[in-house]
LOLO-426296 format. One line per 8 residues: for each residue z, x, y of N, C-alpha, C, O. Coordinates in Angstrom, 3 decimals, always signed. Layout:
LOLO-426296
Z/X/Y/Z/X/Y/Z/X/Y/Z/X/Y ~ ... $
This chain:
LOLO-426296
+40.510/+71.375/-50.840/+39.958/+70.744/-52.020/+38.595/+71.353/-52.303/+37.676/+71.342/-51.483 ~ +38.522/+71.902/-53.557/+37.480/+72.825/-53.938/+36.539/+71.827/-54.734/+36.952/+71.422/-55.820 ~ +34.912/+71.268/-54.126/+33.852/+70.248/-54.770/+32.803/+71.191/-55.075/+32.128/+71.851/-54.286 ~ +32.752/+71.149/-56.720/+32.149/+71.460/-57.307/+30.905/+70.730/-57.671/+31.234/+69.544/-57.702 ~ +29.353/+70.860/-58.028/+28.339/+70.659/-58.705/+28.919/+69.763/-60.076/+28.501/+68.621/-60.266 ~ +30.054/+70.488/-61.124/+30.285/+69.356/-61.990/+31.198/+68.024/-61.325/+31.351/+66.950/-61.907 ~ +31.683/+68.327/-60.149/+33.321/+67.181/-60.247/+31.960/+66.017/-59.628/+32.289/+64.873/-59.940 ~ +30.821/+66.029/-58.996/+29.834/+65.622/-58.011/+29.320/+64.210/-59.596/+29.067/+63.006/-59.583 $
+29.396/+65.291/-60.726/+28.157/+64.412/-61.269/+29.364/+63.703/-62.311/+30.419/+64.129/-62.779 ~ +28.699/+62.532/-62.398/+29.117/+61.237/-63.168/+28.573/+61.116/-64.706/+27.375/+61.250/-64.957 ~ +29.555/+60.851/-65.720/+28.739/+60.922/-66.914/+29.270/+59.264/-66.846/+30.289/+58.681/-66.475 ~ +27.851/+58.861/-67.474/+27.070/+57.508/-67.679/+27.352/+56.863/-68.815/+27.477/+57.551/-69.828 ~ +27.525/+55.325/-68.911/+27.962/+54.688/-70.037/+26.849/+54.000/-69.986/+26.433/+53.238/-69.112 ~ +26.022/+54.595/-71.815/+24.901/+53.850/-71.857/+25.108/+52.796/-72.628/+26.154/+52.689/-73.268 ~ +23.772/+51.533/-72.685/+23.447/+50.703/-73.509/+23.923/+51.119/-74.836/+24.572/+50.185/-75.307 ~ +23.885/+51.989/-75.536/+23.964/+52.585/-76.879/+25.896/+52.473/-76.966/+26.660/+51.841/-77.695 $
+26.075/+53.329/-75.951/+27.599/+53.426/-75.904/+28.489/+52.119/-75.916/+29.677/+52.183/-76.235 ~ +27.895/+50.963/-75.569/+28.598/+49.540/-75.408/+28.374/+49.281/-76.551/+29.250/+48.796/-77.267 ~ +27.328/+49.506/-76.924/+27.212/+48.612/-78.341/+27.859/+49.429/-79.534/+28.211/+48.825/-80.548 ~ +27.990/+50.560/-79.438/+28.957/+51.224/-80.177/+30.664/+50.730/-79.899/+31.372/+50.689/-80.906 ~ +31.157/+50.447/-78.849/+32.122/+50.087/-78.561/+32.292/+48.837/-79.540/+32.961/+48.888/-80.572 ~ +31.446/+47.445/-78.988/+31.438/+46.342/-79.878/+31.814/+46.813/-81.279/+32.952/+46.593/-81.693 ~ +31.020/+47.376/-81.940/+31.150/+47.780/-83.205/+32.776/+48.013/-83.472/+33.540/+47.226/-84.031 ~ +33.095/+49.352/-82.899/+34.540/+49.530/-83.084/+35.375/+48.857/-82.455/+36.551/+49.081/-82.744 $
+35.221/+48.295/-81.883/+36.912/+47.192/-81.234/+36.710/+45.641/-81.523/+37.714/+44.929/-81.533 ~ +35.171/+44.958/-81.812/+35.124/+43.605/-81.864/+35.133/+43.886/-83.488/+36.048/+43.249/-84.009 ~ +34.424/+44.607/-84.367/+33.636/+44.639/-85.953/+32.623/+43.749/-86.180/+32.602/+42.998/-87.155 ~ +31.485/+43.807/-85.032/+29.965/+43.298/-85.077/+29.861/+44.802/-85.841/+30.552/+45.817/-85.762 ~ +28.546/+44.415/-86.693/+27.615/+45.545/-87.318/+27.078/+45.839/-86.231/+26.995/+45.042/-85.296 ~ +26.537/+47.302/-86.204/+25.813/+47.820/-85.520/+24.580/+47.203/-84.531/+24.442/+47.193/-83.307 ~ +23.446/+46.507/-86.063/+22.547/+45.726/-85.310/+22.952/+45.072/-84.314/+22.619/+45.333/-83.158 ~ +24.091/+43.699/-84.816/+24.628/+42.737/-83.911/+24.949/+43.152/-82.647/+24.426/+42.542/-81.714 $
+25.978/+44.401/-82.325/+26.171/+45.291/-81.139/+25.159/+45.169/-80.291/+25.340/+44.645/-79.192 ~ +23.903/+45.653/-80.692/+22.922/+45.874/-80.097/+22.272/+44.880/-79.723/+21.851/+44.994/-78.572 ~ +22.072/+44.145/-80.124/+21.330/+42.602/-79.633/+22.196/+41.975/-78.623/+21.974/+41.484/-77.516 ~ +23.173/+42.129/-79.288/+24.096/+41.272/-78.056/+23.797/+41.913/-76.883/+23.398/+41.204/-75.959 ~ +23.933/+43.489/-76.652/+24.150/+44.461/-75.396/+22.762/+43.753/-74.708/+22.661/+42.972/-73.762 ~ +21.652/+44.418/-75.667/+20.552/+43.895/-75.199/+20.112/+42.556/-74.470/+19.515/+42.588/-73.394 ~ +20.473/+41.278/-75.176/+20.424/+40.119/-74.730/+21.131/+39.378/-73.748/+20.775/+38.285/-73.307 ~ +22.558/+40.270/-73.288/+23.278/+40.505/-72.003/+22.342/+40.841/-71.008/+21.722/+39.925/-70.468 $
+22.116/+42.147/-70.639/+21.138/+42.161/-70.224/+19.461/+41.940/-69.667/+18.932/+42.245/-68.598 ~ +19.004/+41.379/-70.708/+17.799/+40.524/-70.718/+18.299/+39.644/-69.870/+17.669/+39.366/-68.850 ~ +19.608/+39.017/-70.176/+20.224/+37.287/-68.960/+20.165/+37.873/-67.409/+19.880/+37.125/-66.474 ~ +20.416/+39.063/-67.251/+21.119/+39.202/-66.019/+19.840/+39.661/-65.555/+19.527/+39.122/-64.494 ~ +18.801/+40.671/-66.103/+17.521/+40.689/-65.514/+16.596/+39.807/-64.930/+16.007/+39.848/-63.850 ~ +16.579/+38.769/-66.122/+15.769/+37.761/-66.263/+16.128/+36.547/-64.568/+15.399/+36.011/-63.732 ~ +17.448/+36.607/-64.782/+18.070/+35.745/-63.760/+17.565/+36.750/-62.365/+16.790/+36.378/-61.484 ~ +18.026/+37.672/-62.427/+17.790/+38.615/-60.991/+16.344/+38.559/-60.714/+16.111/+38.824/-59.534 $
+15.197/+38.276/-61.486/+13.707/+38.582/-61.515/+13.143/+36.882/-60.811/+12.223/+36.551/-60.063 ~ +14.425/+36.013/-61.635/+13.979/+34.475/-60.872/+14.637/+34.525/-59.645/+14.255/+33.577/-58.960 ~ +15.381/+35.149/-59.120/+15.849/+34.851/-58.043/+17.238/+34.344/-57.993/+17.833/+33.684/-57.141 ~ +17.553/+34.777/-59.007/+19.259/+33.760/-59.352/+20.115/+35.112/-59.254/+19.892/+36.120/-59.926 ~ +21.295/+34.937/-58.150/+22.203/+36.130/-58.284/+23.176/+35.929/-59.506/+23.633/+34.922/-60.046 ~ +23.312/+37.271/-59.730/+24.269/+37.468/-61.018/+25.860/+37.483/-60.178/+25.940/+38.058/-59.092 ~ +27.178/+36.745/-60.845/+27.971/+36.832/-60.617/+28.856/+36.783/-61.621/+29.088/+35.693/-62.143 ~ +29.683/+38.274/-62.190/+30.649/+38.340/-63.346/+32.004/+38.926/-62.703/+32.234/+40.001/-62.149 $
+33.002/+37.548/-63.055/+34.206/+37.408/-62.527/+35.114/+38.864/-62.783/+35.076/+39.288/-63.938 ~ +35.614/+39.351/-62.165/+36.444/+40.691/-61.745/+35.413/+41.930/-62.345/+35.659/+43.013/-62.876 ~ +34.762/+41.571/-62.165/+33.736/+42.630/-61.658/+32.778/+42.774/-60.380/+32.685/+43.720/-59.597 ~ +32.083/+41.530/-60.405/+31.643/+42.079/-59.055/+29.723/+40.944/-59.176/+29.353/+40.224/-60.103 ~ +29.161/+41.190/-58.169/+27.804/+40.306/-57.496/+26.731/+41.072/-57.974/+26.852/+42.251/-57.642 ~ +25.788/+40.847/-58.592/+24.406/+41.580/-58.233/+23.557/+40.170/-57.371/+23.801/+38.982/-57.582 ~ +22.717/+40.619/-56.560/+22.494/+39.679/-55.311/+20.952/+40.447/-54.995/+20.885/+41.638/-54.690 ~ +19.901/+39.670/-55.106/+19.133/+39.697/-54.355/+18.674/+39.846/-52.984/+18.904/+38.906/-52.223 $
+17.938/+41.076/-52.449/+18.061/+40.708/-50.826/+16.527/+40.891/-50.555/+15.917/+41.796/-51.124 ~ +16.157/+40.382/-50.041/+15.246/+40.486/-49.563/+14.747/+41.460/-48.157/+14.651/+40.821/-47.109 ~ +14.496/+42.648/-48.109/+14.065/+43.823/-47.529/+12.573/+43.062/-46.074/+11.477/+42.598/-46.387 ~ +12.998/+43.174/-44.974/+12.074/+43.225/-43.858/+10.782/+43.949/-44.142/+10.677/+44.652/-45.147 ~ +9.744/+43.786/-43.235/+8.819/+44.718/-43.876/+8.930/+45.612/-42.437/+9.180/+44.807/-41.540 ~ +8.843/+46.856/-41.953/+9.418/+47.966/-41.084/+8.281/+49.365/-41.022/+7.438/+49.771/-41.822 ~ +8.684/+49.794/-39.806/+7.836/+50.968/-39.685/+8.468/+52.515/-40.518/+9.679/+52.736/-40.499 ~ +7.672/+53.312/-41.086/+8.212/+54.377/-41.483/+7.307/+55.193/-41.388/+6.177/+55.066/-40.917 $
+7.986/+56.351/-42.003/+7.034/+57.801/-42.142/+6.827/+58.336/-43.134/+7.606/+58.065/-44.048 ~ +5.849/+59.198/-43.382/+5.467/+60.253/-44.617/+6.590/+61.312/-43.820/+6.831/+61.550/-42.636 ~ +7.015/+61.699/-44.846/+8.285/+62.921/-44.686/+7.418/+64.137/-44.693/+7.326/+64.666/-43.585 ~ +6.769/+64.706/-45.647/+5.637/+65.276/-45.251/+4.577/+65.826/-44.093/+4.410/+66.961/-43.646 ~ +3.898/+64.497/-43.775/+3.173/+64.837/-42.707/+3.707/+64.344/-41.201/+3.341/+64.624/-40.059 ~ +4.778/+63.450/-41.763/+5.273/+62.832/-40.398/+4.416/+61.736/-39.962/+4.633/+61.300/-38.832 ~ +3.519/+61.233/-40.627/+2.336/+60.283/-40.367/+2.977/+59.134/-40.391/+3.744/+58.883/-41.321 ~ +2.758/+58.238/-39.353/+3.230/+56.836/-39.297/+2.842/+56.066/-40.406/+1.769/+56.426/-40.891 $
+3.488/+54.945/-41.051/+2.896/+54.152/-42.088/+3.726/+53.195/-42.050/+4.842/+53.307/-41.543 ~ +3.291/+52.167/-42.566/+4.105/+50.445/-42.604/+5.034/+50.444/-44.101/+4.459/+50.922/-45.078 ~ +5.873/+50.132/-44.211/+6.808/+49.891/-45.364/+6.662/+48.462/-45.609/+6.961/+47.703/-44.687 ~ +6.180/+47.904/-46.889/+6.388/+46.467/-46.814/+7.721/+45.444/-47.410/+8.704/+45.675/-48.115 ~ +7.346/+44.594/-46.936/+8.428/+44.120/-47.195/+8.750/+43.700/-48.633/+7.896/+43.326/-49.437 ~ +9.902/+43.786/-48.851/+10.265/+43.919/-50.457/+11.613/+43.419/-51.242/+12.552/+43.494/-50.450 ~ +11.891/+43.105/-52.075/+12.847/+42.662/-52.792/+13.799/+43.455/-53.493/+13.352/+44.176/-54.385 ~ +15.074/+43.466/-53.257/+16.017/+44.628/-53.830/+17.274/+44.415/-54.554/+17.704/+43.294/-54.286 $
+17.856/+44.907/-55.181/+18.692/+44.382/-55.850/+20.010/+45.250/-55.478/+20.150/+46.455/-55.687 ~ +20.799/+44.505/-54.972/+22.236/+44.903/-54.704/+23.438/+44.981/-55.217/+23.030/+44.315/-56.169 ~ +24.809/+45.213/-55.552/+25.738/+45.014/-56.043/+26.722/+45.271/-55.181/+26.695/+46.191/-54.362 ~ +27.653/+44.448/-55.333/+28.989/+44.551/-54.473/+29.995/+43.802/-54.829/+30.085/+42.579/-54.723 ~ +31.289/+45.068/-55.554/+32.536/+45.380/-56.104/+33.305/+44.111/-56.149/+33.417/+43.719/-54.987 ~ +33.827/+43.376/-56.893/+35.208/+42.607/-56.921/+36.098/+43.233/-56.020/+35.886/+44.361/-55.573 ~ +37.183/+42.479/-55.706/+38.037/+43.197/-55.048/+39.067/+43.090/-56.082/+40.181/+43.215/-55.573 ~ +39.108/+42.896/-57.404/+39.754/+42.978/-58.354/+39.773/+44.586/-59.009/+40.630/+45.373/-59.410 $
+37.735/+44.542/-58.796/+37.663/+46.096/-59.311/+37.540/+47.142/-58.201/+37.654/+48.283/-58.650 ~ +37.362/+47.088/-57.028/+37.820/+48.031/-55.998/+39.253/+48.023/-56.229/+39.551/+49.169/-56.567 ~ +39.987/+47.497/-56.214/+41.725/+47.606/-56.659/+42.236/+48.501/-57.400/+43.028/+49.382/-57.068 ~ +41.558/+48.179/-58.940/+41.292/+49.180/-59.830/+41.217/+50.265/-59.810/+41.999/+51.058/-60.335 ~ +39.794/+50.619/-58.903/+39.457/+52.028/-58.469/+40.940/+52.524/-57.567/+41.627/+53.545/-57.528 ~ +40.953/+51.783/-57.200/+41.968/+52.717/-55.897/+43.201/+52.902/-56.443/+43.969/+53.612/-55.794 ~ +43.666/+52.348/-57.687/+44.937/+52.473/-58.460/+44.380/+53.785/-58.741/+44.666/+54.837/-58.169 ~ +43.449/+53.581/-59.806/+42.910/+55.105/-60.611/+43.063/+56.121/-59.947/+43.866/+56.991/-60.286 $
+42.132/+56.225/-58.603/+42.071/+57.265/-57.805/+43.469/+57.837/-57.300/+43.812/+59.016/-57.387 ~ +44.305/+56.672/-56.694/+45.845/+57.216/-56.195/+46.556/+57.103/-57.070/+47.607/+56.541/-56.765 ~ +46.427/+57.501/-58.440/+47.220/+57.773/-59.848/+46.929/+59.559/-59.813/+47.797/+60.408/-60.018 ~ +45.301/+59.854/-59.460/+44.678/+61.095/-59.925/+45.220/+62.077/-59.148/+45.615/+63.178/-59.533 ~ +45.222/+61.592/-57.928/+45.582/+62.276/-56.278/+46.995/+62.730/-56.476/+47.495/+63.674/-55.863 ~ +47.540/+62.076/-57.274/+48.971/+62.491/-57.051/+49.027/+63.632/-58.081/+49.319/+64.723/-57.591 ~ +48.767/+63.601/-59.641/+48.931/+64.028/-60.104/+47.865/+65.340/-60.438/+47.822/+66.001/-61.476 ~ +47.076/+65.479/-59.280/+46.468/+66.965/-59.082/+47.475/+67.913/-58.180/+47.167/+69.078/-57.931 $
């Protein structure tokens, strides 16, 4: 199996691109698209920033974790330094949409 630089990189579905979607499959105007995308988002930030995990059914968790505070290094100089402790934001798959994936993938596999 020959891995290439392009097969490596992922093209990205932006904010712009959803709300273009809305447009063509729901028939929100453009603006509307966009507010909505936007104001989706604003919820799920806003919630993740209070401390509230996000959970959207057959998709999957975004979850707050809270990070130890730990010893590390400058990569650089190799100099010891403290990492503090910190707040991070996680995600982890439905098993509806890991399913998914693994249909997709052993659909692709075969038919390469």
């Amino acid at each position: 199996m020959d891995i290439s630089v392009e097969t490596l990189e992922t093209p990205a579905l932006t904010k712009a691109q959803l709300a273009e979607l809305l447009f063509e499959q729901i028939g929100l105007n453009k603006r509307e698209s966009k507010d909505m995308i936007d104001a989706f988002f604003d919820l799920v930030i806003n919630s993740l920033v209070d401390g509230v995990d996000v959970k959207i059914t057959g998709f999957g968790n975004f979850q707050i974790r809270t990070k130890a505070p730990r010893p590390g290094r400058n990569p650089r100089t190799g100099e010891p330094i403290p990492i503090e402790a910190r707040r991070v934001v996680t995600f982890h798959a439905s098993q509806k949409l890991k399913e998914l994936i693994r249909e997709h993938m052993a659909g692709k596999l075969k038919t390469e």
